[in-house]
N, C-alpha and C positions, 0 to 999 in steps of 0.2 A: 878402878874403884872410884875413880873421880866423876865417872857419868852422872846426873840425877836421876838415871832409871836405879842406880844402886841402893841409891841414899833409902826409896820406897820399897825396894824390893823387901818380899819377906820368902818367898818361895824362888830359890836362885837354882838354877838346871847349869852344870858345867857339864861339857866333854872332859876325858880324862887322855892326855896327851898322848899322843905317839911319837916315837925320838926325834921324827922333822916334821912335826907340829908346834907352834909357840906351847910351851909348858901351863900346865896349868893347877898345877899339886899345892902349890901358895896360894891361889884362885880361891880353893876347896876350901884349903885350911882360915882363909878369911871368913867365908860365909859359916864356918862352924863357930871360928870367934867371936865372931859380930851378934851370933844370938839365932842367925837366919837358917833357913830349914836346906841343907845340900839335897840336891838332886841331882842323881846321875843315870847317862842311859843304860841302855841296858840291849840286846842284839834281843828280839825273842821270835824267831823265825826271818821273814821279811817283814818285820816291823819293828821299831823303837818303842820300847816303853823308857818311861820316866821312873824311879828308886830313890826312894828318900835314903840316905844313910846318915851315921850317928858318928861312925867313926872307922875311918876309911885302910886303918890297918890292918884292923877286924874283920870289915865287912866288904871289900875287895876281892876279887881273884884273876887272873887273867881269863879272857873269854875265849869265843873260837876265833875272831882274829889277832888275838895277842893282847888285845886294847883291855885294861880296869874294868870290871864292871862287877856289881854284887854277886856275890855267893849265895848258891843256892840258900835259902831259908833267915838271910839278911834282909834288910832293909824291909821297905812297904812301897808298893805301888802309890805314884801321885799321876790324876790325871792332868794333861798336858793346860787344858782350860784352869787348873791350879796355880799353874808356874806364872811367878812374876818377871822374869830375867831369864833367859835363854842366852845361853853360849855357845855358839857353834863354831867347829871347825871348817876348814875347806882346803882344797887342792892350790887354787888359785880363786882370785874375786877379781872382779872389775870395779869399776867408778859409780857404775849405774845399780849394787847391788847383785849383781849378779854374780851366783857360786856355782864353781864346777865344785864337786865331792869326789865323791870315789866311786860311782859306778851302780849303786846299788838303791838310790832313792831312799833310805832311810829316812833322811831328812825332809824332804822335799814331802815324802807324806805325812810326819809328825807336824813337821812346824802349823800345817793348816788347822792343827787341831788345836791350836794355843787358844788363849782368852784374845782378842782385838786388841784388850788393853795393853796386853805381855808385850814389854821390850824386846826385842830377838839382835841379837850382837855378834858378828861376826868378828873372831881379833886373827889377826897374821902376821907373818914376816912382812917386811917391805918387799921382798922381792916375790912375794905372791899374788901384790897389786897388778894385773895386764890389762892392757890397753881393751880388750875385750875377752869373753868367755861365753864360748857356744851354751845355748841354754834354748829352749823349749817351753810350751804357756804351761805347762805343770810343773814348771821350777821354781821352788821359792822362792824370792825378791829377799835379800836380807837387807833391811833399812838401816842401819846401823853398821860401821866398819870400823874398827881400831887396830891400827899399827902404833909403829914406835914413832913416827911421823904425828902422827895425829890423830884424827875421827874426820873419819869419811859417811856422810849420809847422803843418802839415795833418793 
């Protein structure tokens, strides 16, 4: 929250954690106190949508991989060219920006759809930073990296 992409954000996108992923349920409950609009994904076939919600104990449910994501007839669709802040997750990152995920491009096709302006922020453990990560020209670049170390940009 110390970034200055936060301080502008008004339309903040988090991931909602899985048990060895950095947590991010304080992450959520910041952007709800702060005034700012949560957005969370959402699996909806082979694609990522983005889900505004209001209050995450409400409008929550486990999805088909286990992971948070809105219950049916919650939240409101935001289009990605909306979001100011983007939070993503990953397997492992490199130095150069570069994220392995999980397998299934979610990400790699959402993130192109952001605004240019949108910040897109990768956070992780330290020990997810590797020397390199196989990656390919249709994998997103994430410019922005935070560990417990620091901030890494690409």
């Amino acid at each position: 929250m110390a970034l200055p992409a936060w301080r502008t954000a008004r339309n903040v996108m988090t991931y909602l954690h899985m048990p060895h992923e950095v947590a991010t349920h304080s992450l959520a409950q910041a952007v709800l106190v702060s005034g700012r609009q949560l957005v969370v994904p959402k699996c909806e076939g082979k694609r990522l949508g983005a889900w505004a919600i209001e209050d995450p104990e409400r409008d929550l449910t486990p999805g088909p991989w286990g992971i948070l994501e809105p219950r049916p007839g919650s939240g409101r669709r935001v289009a990605a060219r909306d979001l100011d802040l983007i939070i993503v997750p990953g397997v492992a990152f490199d130095r150069q920006g570069n994220r392995l995920g999980y397998g299934r491009g979610y990400y790699d096709s959402f993130l192109p759809r952001a605004a240019v302006e949108a910040k897109i922020v990768g956070i992780a453990f330290r020990e997810q930073i590797v020397d390199g990560v196989p990656h390919e020209p249709r994998d997103f670049v994430i410019p922005l990296l935070v560990t417990a170390d620091g901030v890494i940009e690409s």
